[in-house]
C-alpha positions as CSV (number, residue, x, y, z in Angstrom):
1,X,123.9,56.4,179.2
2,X,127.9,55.3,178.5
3,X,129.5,56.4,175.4
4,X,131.8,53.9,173.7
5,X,135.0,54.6,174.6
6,X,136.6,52.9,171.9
7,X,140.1,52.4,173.3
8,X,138.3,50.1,175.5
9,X,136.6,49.1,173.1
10,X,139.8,47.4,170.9
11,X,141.5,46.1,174.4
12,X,138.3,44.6,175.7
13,X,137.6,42.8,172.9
14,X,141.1,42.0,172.2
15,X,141.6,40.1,175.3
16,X,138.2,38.1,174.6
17,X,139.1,36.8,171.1
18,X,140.2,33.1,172.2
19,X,137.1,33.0,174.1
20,X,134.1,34.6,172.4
21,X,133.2,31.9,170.0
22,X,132.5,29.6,173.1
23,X,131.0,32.1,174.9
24,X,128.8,34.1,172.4
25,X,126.1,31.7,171.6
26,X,123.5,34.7,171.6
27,X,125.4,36.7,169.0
28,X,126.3,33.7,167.3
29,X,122.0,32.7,166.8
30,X,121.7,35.9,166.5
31,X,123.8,35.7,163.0
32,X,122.4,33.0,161.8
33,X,118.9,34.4,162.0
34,X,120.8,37.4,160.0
35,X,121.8,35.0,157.4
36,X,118.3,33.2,156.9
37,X,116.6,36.6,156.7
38,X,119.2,38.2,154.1
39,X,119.3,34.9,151.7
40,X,115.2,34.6,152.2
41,X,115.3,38.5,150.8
42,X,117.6,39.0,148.8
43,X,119.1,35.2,147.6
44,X,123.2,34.8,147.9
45,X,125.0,36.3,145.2
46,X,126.6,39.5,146.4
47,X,130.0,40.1,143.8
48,X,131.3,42.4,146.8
49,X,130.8,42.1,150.6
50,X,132.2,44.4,153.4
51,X,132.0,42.9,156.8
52,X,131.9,46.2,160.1
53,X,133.0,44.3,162.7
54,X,134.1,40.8,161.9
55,X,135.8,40.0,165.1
56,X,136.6,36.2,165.6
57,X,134.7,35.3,162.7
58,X,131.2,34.1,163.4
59,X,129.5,35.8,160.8
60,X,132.5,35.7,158.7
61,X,132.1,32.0,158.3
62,X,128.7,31.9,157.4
63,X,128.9,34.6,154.7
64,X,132.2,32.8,153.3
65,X,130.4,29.5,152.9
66,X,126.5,30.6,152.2
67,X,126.8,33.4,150.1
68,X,128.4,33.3,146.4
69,X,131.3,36.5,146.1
70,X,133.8,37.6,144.2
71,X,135.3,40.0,146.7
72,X,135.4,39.7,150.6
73,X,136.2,42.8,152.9
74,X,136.3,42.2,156.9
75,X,136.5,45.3,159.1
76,X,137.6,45.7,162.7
77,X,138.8,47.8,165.3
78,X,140.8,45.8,166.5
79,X,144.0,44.4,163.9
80,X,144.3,41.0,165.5
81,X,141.4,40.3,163.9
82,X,143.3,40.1,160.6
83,X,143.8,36.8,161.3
84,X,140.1,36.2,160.1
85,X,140.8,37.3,156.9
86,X,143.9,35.2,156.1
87,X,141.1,31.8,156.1
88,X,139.0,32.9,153.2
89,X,139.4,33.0,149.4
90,X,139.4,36.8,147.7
91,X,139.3,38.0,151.2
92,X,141.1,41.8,152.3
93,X,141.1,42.7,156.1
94,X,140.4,46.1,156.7
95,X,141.5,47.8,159.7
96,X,140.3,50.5,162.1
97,X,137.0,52.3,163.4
98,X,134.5,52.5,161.0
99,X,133.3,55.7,161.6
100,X,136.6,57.0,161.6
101,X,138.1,54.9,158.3
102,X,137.5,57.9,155.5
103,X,137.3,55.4,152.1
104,X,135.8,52.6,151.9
105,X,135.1,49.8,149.0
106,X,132.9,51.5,146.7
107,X,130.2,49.5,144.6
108,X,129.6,47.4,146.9
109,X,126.3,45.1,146.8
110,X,126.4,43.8,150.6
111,X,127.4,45.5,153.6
112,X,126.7,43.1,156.7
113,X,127.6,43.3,160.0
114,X,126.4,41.7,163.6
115,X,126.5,43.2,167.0
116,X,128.3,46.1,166.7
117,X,126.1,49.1,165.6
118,X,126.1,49.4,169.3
119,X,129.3,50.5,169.5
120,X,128.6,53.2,166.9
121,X,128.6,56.8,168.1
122,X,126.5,58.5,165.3
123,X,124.6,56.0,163.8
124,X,122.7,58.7,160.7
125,X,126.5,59.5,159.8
126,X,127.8,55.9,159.7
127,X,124.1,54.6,157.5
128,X,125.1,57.7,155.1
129,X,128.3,56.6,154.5
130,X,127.8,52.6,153.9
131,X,125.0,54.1,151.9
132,X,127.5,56.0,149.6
133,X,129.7,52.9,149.3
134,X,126.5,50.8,148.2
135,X,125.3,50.0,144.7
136,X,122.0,51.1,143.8
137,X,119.9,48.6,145.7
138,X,122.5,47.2,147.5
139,X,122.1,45.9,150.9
140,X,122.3,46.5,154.2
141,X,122.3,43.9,157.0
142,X,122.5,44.1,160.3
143,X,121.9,43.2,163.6
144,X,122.3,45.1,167.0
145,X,120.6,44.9,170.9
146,X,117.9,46.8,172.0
147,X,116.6,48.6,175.2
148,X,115.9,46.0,176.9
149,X,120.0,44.1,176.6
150,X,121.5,43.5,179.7
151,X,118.2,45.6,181.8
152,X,120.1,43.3,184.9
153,X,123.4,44.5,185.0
154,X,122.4,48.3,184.1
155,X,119.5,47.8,187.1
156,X,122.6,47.9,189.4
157,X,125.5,49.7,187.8
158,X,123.2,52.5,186.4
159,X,125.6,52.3,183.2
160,X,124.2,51.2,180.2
161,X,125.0,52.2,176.3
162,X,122.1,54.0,174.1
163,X,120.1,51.4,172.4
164,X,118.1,52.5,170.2
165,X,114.4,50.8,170.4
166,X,112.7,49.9,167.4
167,X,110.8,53.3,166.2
168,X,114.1,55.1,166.2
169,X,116.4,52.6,164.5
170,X,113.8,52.3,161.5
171,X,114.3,56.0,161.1
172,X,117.8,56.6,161.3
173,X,117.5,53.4,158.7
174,X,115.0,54.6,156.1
175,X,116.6,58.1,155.6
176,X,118.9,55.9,152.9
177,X,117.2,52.7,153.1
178,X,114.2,50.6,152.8
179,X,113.7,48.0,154.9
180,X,112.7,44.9,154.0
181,X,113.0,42.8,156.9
182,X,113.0,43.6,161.0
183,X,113.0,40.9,163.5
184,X,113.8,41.5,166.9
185,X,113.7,39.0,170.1
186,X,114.0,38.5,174.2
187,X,116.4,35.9,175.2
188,X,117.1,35.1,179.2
189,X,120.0,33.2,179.9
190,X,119.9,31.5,183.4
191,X,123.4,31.6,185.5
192,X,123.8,30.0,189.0
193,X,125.6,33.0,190.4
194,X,126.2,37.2,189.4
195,X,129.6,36.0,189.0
196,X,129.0,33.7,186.1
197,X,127.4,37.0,184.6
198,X,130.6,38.8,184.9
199,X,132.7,36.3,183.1
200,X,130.4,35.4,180.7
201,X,130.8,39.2,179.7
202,X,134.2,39.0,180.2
203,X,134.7,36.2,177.9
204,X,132.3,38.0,175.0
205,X,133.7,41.2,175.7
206,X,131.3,43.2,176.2
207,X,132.6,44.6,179.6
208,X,134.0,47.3,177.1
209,X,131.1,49.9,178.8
210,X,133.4,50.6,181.5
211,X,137.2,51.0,182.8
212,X,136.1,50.4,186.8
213,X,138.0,48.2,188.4
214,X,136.5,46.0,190.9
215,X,137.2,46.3,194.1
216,X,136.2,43.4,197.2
217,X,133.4,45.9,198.2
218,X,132.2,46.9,194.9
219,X,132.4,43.3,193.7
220,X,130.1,42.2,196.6
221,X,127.8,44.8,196.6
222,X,127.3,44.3,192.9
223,X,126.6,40.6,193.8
224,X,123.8,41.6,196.5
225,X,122.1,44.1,194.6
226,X,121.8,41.5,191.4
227,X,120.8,38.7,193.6
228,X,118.1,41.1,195.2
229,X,116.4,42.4,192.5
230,X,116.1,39.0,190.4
231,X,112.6,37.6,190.2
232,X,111.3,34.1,190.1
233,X,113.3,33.4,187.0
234,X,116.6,33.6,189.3
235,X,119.9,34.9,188.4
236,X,119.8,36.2,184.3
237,X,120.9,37.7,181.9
238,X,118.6,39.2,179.1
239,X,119.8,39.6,175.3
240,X,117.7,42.0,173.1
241,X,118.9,41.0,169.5
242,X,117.3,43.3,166.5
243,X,117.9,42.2,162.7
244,X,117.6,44.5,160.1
245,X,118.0,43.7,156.4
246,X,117.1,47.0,153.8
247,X,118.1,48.2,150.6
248,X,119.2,51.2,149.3
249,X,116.7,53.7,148.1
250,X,117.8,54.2,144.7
């Protein structure tokens, strides 16, 4: 298991802003099933919205023009994302890691947030503290990836971040929350060659697990090894998105 270095974190996903909208068509489905589940649940009006990890602003977009607010918050770690903000009405950017950020909006009725609890290195802390900064019944939605995300690349680099399967993400979830809706789902995506893995990975930056640096040797042997253990499906790429929309115990 890798724990987030979140330096890398903020440069990795730094450098893949022009690029991940293109790129991140998993985590951008992967929002949009977010969105159907929390509007099914819970309808649209939310008077105040806080946004962990709004990056180039796919989910942004969808809560902007689906949901009916009066106030907007988007968080990130990294401050180029601020940008984001400037393209909505009644919308404030909020800067910095979100387990380190000591006060946050308070009375809020929606706290939303997709693919990055992840990145998150105590989880029960984090839940506690968006739980504090909820209204009675306020919600909680979210999606993140689950063992099985990227079982390719972590078959031959041995490195892989601690997802949590379901069982143990519905606890550390209903300590402060009921859930009402869980939805999780395998997606493959085909590529011709390992090296299309690597920069589609590049491009959504989610190479943020490790600082190596590739090296002609490394590079090659990571290319043989990937090519050797893929089945009949060929060269892939497996996404493990998890949705979870709850409320907070009152």
């Amino acid at each position: 298991m890798v724990k987030p270095d979140k330096a890398l974190v903020r440069k990795r996903f730094a450098r893949s802003l022009k690029t991940y909208a293109e790129h991140a068509f998993v985590q951008r489905s992967t929002a949009e099933r977010l969105l159907f589940e929390l509007r099914t649940a819970h309808g649209e009006k939310f008077s105040k919205i806080l946004e962990i990890g709004c990056g180039a602003g796919t989910l942004s977009k969808m809560l902007y023009r689906q949901l009916k607010y009066r106030e907007l918050f988007l968080n990130d770690l990294v401050e180029e994302c601020s940008v984001v903000a400037d393209k909505f009405r009644r919308c404030e950017f909020i800067g910095g890691d979100i387990e380190a950020i000591s006060e946050l909006p308070k009375n809020l009725d929606l706290i939303a947030s997709n693919a990055t609890f992840q990145w998150l290195e105590h989880l029960p802390d984090t839940l506690d503290k968006l739980a504090d900064s909820l209204v009675p019944g306020g919600v909680l939605a979210f999606s993140t990836f689950g063992p099985q995300n990227a079982e390719e690349v972590s078959g031959v680099t041995g490195k892989r971040l601690r997802y949590l399967a379901e069982t143990e993400l519905k606890k550390a979830v209903s300590q402060r929350f009921t859930i009402t809706c869980f939805h999780e789902n395998i997606r493959k995506l085909r590529f011709a060659h390992p090296m299309d893995v690597l920069r589609h990975l590049k491009n959504t930056g989610v190479t943020a697990i490790s600082s190596e640096v590739w090296t002609k040797s490394s590079l090659q042997s990571f290319i043989e090894s990937y090519i050797e253990q893929s089945g009949e499906d060929g060269i892939t790429l497996t996404y493990h998105p998890m949705v979870v929309i709850a409320s907070k115990s009152v």
